[in-house]
PyMOL Python script that loads the backbone (N, CA, C, O; Angstrom):
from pymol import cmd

cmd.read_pdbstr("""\
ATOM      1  N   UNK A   1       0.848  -1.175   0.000  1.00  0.00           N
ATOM      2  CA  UNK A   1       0.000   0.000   0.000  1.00  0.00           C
ATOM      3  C   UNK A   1       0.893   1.237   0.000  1.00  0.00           C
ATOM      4  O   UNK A   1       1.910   1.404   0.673  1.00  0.00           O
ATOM      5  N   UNK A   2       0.307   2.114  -0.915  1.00  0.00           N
ATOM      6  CA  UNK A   2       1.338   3.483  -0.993  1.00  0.00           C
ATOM      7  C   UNK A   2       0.476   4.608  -0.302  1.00  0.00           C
ATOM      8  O   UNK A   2      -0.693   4.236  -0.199  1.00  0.00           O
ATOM      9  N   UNK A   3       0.738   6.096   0.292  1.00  0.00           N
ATOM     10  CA  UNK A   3       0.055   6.930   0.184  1.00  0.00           C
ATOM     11  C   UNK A   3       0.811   7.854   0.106  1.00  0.00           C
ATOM     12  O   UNK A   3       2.001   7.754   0.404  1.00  0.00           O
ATOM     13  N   UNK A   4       0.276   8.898  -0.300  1.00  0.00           N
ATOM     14  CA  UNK A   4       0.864  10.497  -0.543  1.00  0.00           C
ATOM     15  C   UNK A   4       0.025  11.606  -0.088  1.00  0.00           C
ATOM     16  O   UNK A   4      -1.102  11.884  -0.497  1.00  0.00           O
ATOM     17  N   UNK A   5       0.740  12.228   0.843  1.00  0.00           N
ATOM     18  CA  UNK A   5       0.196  13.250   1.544  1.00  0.00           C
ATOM     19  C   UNK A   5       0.392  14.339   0.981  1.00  0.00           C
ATOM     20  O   UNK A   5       1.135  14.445   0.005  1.00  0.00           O
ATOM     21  N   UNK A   6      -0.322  15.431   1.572  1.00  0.00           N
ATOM     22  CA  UNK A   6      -0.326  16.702   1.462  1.00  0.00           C
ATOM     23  C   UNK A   6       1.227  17.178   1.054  1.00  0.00           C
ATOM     24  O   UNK A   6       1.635  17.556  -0.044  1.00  0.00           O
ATOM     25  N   UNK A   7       2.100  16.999   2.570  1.00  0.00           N
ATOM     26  CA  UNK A   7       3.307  17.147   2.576  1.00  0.00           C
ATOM     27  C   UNK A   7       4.443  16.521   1.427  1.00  0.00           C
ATOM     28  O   UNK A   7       5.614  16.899   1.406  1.00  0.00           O
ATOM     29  N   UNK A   8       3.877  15.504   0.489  1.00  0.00           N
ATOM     30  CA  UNK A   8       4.323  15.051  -0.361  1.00  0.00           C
ATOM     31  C   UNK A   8       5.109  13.847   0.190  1.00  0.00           C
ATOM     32  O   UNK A   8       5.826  13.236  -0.602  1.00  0.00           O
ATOM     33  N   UNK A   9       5.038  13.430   1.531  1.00  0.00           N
ATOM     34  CA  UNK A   9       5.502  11.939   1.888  1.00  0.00           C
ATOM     35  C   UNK A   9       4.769  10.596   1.307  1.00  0.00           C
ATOM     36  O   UNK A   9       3.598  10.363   1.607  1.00  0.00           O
ATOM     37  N   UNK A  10       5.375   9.898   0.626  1.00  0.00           N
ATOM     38  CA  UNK A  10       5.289   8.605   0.461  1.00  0.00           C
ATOM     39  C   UNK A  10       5.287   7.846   1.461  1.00  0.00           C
ATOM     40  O   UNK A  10       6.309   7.909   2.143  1.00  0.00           O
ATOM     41  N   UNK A  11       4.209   6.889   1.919  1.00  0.00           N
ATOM     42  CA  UNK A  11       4.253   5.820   2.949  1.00  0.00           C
ATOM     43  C   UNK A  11       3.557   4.582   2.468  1.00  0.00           C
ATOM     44  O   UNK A  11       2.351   4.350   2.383  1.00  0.00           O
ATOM     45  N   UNK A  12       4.839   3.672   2.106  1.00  0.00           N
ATOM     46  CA  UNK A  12       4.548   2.218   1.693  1.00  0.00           C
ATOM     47  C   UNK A  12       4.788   1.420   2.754  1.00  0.00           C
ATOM     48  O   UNK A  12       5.814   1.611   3.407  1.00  0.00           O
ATOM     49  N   UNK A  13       3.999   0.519   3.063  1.00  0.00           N
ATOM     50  CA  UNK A  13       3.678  -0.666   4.173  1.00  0.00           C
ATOM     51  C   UNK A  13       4.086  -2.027   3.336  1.00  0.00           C
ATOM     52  O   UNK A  13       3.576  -2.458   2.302  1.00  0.00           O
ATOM     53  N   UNK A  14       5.326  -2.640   4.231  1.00  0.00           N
ATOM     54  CA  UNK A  14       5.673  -4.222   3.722  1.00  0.00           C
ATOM     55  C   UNK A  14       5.346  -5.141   5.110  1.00  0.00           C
ATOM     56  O   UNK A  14       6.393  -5.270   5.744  1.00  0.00           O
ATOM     57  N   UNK A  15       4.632  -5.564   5.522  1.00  0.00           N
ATOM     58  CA  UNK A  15       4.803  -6.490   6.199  1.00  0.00           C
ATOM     59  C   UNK A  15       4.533  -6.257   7.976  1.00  0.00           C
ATOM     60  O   UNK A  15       4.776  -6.837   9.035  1.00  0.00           O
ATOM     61  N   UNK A  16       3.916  -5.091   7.507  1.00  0.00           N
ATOM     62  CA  UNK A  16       3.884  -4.257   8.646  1.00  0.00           C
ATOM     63  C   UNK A  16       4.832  -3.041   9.292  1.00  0.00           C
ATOM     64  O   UNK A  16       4.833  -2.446  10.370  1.00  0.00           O
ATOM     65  N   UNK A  17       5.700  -2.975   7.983  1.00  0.00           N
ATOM     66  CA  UNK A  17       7.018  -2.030   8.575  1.00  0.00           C
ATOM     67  C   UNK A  17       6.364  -1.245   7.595  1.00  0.00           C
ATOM     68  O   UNK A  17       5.862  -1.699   6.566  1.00  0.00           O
ATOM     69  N   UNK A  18       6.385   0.206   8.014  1.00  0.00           N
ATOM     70  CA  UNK A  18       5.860   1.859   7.255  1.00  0.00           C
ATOM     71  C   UNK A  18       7.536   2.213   7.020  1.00  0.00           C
ATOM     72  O   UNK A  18       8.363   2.369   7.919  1.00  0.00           O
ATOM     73  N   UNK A  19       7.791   2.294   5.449  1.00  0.00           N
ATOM     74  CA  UNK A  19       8.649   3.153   4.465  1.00  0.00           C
ATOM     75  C   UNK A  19       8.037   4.913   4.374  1.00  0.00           C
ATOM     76  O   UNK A  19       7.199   5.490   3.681  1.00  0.00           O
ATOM     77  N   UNK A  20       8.862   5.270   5.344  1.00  0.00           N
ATOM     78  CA  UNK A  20       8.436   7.225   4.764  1.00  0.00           C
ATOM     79  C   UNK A  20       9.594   7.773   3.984  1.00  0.00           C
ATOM     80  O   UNK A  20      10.791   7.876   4.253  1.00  0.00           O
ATOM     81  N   UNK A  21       8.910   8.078   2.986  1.00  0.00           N
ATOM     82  CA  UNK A  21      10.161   9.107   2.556  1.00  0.00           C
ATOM     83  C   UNK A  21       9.306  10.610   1.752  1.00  0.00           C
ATOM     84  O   UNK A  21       8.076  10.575   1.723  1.00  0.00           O
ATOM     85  N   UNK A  22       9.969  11.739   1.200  1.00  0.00           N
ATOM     86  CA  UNK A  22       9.916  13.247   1.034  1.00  0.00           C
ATOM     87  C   UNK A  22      10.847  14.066   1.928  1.00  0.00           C
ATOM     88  O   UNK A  22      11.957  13.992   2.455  1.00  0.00           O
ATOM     89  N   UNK A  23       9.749  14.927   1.810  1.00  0.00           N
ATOM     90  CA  UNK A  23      10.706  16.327   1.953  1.00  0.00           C
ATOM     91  C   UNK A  23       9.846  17.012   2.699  1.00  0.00           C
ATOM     92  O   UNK A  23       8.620  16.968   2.596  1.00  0.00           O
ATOM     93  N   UNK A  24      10.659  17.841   3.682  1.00  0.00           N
ATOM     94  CA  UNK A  24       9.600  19.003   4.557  1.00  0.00           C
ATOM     95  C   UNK A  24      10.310  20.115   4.789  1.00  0.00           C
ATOM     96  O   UNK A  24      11.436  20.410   4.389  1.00  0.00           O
ATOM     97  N   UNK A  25       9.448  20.800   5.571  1.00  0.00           N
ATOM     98  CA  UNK A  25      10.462  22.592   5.792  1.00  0.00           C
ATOM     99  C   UNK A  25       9.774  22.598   6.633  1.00  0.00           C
ATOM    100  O   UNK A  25       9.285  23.726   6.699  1.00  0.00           O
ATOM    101  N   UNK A  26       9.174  21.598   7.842  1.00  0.00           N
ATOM    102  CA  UNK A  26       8.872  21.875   9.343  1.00  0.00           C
ATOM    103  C   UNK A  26       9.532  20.604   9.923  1.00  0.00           C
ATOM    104  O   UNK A  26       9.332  19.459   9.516  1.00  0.00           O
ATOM    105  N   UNK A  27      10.019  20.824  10.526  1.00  0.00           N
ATOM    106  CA  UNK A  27      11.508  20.058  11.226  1.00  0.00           C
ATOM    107  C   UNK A  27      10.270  18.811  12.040  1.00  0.00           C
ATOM    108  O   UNK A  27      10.190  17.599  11.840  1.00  0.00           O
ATOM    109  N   UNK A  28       9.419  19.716  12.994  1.00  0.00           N
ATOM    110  CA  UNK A  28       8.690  18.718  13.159  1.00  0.00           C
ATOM    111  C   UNK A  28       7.352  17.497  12.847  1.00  0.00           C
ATOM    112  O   UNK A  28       6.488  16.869  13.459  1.00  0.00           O
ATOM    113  N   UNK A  29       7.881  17.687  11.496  1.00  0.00           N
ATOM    114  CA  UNK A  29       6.711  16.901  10.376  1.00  0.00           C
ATOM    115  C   UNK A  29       7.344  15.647  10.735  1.00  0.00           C
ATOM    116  O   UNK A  29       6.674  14.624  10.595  1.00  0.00           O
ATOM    117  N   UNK A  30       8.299  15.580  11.089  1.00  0.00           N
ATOM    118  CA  UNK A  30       9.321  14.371   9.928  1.00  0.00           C
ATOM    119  C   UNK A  30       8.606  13.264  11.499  1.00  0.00           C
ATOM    120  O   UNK A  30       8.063  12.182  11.278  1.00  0.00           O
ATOM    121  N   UNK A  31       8.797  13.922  13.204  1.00  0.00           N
ATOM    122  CA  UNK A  31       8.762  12.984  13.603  1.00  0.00           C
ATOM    123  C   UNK A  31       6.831  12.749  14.006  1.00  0.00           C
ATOM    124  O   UNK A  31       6.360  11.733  14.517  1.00  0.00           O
ATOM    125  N   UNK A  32       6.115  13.876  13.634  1.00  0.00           N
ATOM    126  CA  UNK A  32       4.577  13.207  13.591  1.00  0.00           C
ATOM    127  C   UNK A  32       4.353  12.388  12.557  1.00  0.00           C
ATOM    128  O   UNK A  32       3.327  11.716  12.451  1.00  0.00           O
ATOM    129  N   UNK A  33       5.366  12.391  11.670  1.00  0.00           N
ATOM    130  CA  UNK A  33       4.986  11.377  10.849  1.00  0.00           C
ATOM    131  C   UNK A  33       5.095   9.800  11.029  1.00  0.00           C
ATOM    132  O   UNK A  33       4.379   8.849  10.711  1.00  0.00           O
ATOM    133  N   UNK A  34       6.255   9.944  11.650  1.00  0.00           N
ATOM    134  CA  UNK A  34       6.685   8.597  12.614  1.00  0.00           C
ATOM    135  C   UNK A  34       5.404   8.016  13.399  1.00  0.00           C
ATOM    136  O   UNK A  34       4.755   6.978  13.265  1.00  0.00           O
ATOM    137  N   UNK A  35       5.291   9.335  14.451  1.00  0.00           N
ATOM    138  CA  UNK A  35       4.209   8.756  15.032  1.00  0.00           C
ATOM    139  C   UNK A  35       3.281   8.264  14.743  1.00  0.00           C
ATOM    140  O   UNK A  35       2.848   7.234  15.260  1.00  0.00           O
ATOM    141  N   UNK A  36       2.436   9.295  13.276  1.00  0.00           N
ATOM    142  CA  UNK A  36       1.640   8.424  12.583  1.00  0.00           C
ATOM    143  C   UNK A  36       1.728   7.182  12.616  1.00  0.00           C
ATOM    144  O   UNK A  36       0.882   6.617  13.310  1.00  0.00           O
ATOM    145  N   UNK A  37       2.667   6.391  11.958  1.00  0.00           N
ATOM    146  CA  UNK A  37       3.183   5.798  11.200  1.00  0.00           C
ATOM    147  C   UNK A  37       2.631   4.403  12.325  1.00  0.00           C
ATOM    148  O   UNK A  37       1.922   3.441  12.030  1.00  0.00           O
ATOM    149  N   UNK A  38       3.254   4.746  13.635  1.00  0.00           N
ATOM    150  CA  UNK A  38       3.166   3.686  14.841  1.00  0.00           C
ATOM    151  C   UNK A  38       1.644   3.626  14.868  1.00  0.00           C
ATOM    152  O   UNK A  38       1.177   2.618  14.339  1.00  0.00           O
ATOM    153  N   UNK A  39       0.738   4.533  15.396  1.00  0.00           N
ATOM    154  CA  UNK A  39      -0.595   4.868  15.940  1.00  0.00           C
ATOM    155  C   UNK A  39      -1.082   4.005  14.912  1.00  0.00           C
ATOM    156  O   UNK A  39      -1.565   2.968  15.368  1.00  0.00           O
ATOM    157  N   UNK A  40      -1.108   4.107  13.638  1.00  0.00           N
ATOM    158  CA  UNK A  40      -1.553   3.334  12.129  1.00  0.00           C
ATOM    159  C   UNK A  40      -1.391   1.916  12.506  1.00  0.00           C
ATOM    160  O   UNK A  40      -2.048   1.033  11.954  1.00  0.00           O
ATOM    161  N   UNK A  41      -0.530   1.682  13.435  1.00  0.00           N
ATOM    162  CA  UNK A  41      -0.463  -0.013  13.305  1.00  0.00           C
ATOM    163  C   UNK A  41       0.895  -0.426  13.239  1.00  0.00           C
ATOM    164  O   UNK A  41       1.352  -1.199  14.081  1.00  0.00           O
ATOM    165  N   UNK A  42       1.761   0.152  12.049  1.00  0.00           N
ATOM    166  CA  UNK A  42       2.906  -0.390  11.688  1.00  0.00           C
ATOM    167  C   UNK A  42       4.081  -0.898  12.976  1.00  0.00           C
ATOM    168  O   UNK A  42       4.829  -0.293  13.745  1.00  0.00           O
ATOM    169  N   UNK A  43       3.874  -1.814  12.802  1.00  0.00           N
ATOM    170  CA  UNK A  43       5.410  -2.803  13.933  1.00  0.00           C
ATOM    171  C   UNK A  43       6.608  -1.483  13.722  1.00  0.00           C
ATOM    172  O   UNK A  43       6.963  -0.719  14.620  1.00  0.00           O
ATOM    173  N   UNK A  44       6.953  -1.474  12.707  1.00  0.00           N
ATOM    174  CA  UNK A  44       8.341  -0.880  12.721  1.00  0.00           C
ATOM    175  C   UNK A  44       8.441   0.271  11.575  1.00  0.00           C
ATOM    176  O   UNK A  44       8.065  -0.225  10.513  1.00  0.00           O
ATOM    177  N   UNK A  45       8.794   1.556  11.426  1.00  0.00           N
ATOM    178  CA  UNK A  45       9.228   2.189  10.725  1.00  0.00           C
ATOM    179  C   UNK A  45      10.642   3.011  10.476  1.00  0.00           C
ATOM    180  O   UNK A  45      11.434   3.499  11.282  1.00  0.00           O
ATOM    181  N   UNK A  46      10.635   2.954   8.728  1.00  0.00           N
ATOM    182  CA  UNK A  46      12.019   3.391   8.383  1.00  0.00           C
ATOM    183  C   UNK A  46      11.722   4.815   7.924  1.00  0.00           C
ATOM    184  O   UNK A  46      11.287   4.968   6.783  1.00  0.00           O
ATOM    185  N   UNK A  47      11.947   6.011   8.820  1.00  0.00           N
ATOM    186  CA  UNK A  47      11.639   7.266   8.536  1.00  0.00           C
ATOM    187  C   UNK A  47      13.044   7.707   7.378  1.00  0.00           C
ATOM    188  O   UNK A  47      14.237   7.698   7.683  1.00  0.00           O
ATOM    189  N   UNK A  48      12.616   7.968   6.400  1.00  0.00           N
ATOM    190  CA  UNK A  48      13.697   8.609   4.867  1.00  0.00           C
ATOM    191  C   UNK A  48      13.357  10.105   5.250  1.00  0.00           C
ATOM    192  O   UNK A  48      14.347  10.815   5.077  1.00  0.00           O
ATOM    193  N   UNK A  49      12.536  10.624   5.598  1.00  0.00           N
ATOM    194  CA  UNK A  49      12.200  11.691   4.860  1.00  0.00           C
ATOM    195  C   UNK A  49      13.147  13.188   5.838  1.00  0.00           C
ATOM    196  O   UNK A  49      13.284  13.454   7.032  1.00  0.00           O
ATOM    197  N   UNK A  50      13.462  13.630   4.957  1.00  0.00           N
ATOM    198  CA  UNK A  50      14.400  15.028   4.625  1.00  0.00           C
ATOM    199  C   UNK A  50      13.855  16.388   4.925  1.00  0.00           C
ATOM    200  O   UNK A  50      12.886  16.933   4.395  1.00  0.00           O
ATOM    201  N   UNK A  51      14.580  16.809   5.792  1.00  0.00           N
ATOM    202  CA  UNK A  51      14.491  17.875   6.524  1.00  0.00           C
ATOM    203  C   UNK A  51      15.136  19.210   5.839  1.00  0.00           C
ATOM    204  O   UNK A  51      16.345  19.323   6.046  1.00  0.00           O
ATOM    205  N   UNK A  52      14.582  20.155   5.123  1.00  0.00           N
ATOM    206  CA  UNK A  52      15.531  20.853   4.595  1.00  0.00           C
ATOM    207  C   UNK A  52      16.200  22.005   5.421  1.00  0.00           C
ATOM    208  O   UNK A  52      15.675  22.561   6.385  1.00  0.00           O
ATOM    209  N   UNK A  53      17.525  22.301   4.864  1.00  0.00           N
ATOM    210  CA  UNK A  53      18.977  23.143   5.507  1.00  0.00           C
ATOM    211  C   UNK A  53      17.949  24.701   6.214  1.00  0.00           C
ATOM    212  O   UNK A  53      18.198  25.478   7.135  1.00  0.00           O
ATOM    213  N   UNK A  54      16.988  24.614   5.416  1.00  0.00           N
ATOM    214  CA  UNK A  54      16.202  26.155   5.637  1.00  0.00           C
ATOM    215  C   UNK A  54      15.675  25.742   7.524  1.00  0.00           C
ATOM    216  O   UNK A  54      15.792  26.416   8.548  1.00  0.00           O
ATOM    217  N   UNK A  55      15.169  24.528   7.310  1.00  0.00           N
ATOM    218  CA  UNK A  55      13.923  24.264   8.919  1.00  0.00           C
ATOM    219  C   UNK A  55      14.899  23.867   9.374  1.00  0.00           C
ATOM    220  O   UNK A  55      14.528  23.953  10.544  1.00  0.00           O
ATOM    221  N   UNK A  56      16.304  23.322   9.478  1.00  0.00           N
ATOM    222  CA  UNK A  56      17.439  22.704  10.557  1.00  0.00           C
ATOM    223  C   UNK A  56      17.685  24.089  11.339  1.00  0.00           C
ATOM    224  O   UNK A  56      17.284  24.144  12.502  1.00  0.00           O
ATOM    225  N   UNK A  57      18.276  25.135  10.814  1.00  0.00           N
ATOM    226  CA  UNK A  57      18.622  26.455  10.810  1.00  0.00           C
ATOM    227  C   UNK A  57      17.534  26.919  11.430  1.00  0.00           C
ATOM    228  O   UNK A  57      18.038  27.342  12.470  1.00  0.00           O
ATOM    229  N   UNK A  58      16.085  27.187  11.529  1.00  0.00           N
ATOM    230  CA  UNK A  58      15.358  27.963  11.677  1.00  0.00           C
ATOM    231  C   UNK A  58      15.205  27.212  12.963  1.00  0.00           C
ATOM    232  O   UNK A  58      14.887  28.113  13.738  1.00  0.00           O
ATOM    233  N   UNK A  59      15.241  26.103  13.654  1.00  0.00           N
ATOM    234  CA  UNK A  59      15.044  24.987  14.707  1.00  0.00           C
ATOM    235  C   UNK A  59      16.377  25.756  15.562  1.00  0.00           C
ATOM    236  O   UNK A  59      16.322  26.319  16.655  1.00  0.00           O
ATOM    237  N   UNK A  60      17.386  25.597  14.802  1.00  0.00           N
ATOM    238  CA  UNK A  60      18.920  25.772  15.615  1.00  0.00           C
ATOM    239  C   UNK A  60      18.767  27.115  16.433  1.00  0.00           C
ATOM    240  O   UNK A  60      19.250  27.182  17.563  1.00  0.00           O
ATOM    241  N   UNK A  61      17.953  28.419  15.746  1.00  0.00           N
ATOM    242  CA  UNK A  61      18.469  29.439  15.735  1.00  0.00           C
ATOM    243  C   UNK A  61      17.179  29.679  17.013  1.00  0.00           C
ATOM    244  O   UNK A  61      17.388  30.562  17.844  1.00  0.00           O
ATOM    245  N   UNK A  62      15.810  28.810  17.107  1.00  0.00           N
ATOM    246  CA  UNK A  62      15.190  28.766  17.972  1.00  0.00           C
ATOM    247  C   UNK A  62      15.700  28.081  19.023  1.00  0.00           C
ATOM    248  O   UNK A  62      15.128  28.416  20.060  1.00  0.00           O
ATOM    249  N   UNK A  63      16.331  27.462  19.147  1.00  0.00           N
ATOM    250  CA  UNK A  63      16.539  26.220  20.660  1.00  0.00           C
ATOM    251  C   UNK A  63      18.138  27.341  21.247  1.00  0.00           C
ATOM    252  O   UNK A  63      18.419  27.506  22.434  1.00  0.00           O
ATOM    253  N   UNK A  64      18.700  27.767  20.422  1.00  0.00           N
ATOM    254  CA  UNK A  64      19.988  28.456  20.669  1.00  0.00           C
ATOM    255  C   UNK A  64      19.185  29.756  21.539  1.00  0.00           C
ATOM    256  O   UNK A  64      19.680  30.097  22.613  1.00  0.00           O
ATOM    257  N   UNK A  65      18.121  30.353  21.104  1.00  0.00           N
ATOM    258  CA  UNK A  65      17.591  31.711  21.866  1.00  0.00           C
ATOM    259  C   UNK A  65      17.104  31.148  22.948  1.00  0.00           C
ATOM    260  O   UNK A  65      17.252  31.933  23.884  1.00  0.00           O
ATOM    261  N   UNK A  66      16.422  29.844  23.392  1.00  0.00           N
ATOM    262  CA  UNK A  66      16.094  29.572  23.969  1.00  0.00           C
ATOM    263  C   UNK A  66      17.050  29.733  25.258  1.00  0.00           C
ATOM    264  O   UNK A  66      16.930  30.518  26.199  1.00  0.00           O
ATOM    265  N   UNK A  67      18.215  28.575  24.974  1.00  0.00           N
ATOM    266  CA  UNK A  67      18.880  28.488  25.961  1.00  0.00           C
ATOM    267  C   UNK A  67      19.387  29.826  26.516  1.00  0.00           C
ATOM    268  O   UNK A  67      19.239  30.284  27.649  1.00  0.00           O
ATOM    269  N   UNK A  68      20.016  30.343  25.460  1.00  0.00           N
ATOM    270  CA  UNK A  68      20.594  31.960  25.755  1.00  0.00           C
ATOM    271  C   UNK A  68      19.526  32.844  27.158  1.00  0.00           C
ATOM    272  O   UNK A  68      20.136  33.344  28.103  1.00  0.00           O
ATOM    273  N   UNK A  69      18.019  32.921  27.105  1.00  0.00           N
ATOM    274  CA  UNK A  69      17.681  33.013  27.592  1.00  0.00           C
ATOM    275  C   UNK A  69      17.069  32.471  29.204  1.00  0.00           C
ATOM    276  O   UNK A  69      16.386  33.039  30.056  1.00  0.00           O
ATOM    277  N   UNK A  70      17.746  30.978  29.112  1.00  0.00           N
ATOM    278  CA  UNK A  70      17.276  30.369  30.168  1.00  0.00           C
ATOM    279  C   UNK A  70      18.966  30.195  31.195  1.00  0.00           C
ATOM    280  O   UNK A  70      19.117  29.638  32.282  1.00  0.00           O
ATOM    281  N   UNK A  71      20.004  30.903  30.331  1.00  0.00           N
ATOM    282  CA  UNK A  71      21.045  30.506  30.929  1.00  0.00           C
ATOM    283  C   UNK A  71      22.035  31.702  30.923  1.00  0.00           C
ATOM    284  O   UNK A  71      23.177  31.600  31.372  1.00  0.00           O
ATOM    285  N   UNK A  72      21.457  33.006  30.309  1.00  0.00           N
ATOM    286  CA  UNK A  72      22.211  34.591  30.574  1.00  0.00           C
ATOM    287  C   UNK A  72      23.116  34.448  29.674  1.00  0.00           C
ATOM    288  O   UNK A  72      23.354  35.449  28.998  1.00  0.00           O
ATOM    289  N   UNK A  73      23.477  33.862  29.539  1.00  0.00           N
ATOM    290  CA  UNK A  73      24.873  34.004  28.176  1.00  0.00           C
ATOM    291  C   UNK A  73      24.779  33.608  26.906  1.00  0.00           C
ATOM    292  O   UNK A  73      23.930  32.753  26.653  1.00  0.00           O
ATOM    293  N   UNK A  74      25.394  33.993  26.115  1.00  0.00           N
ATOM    294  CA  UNK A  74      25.396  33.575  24.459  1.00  0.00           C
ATOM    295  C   UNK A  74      25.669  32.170  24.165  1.00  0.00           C
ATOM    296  O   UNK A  74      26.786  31.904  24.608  1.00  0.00           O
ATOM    297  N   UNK A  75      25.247  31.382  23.730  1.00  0.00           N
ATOM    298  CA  UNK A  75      25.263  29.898  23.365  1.00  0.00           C
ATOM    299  C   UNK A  75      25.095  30.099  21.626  1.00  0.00           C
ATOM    300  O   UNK A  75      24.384  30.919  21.046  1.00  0.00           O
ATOM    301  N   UNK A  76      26.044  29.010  21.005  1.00  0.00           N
ATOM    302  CA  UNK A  76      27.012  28.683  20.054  1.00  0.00           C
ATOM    303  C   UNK A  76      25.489  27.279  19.213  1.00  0.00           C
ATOM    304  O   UNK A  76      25.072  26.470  20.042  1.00  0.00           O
ATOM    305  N   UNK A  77      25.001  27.187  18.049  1.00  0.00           N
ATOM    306  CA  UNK A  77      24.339  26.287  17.746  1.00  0.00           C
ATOM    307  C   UNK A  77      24.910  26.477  16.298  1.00  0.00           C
ATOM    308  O   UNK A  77      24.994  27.493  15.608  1.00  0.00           O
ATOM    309  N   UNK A  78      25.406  24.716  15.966  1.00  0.00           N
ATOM    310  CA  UNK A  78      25.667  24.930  14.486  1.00  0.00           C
ATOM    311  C   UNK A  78      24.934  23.809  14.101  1.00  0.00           C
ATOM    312  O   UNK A  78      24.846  22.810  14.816  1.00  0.00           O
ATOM    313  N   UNK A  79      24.271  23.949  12.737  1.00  0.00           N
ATOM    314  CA  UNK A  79      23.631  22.848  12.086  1.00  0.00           C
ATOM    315  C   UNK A  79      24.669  21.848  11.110  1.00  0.00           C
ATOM    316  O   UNK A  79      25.238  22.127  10.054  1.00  0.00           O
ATOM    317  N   UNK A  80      24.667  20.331  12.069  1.00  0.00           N
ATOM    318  CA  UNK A  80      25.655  19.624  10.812  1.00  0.00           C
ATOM    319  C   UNK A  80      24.653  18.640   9.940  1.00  0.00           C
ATOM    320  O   UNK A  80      23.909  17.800  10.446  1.00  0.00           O
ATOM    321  N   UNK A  81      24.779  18.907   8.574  1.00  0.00           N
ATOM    322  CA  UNK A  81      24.396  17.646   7.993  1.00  0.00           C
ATOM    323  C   UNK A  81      24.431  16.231   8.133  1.00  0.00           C
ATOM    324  O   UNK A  81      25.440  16.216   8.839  1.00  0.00           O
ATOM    325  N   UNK A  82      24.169  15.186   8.035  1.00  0.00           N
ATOM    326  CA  UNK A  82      24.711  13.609   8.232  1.00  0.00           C
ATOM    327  C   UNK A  82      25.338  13.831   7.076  1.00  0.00           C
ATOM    328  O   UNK A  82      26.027  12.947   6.568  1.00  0.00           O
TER     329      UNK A  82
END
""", "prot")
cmd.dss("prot")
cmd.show_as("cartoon", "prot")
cmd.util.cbc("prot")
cmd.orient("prot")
């Protein structure tokens, strides 16, 4: 079984294991999709799907103000690729 979402993720089911793969620009798509993925039934999933350099950065530059603010000083956040 295939489906295609809004977000343009592909989710094929083998055997009970959920295949995700696409593309997003909300950092936290990638892991409701997971969740989906469990809640749906699937035993096991292989999350593919790609986070782009724009939402890593826009995540980094939020969790970095964060801390800055919860800890008085300037804190250092760099985004590495795998």
């Amino acid at each position: 079984m295939t489906l295609v979402s809004k977000e343009k993720f592909t989710v094929s089911v083998k055997d009970g294991v959920a295949l995700l793969e696409g593309k997003t620009n909300v950092i936290q798509h990638k892991g409701v999709a997971t969740r989906l993925a469990k809640l749906g039934g699937a035993v096991a999933v292989q999350n593919h799907i790609e986070v782009s350099e724009e939402a890593k950065a826009k995540s980094a530059a939020r969790l970095a103000r964060y801390r800055q603010d919860k800890a008085g000083g300037p804190v250092r956040a760099k985004v590495m690729t795998p």
